[in-house]
C-alpha positions as CSV (number, residue, x, y, z in Angstrom):
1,X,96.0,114.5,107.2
2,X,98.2,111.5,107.8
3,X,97.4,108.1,106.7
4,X,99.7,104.9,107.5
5,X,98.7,101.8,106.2
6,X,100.6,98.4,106.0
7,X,101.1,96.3,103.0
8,X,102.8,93.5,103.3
9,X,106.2,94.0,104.3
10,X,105.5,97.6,103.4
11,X,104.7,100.5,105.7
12,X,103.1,103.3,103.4
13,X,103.0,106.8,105.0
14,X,100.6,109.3,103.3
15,X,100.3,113.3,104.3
16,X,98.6,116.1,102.9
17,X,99.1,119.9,104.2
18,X,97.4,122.5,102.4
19,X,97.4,121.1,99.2
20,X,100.8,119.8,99.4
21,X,100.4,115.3,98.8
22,X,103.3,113.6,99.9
23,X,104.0,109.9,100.1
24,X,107.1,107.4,101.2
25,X,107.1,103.8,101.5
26,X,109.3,101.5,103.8
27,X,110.0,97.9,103.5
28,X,110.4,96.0,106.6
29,X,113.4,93.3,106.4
30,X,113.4,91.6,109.4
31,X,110.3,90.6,109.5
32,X,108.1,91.7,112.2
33,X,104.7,91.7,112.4
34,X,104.1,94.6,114.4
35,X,104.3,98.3,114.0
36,X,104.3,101.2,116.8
37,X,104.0,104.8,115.6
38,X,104.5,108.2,117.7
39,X,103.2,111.2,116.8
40,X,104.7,114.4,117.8
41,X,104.1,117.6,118.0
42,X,107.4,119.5,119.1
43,X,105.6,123.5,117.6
44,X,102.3,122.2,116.3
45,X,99.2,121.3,117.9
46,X,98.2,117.3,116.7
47,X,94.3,117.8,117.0
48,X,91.4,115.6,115.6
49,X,93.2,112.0,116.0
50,X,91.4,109.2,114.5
51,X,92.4,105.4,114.6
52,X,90.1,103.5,112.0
């Protein structure tokens, strides 16, 4: 599972693979007001994409 949410001037990334939680924040500097994410999947299959 991957979660990104925004907070502020922070972009908060959460993922969880078989038990394993990790987290990582970013602040944004400049500024903007939009964010564009890309997933990939170079040797994985990304299945079972949901936007909320």
């Amino acid at each position: 599972m991957v979660q990104i949410s925004k907070r502020g001037s922070k972009i908060v990334v959460k993922t969880t693979n078989q038990g394993v939680a990790l987290e990582n924040t970013t602040t944004i500097l400049d500024g903007a007001k939009k964010l564009y994410v890309a997933l990939t999947g170079d040797q994985v299959a990304l299945t079972d994409i949901r936007i909320h």
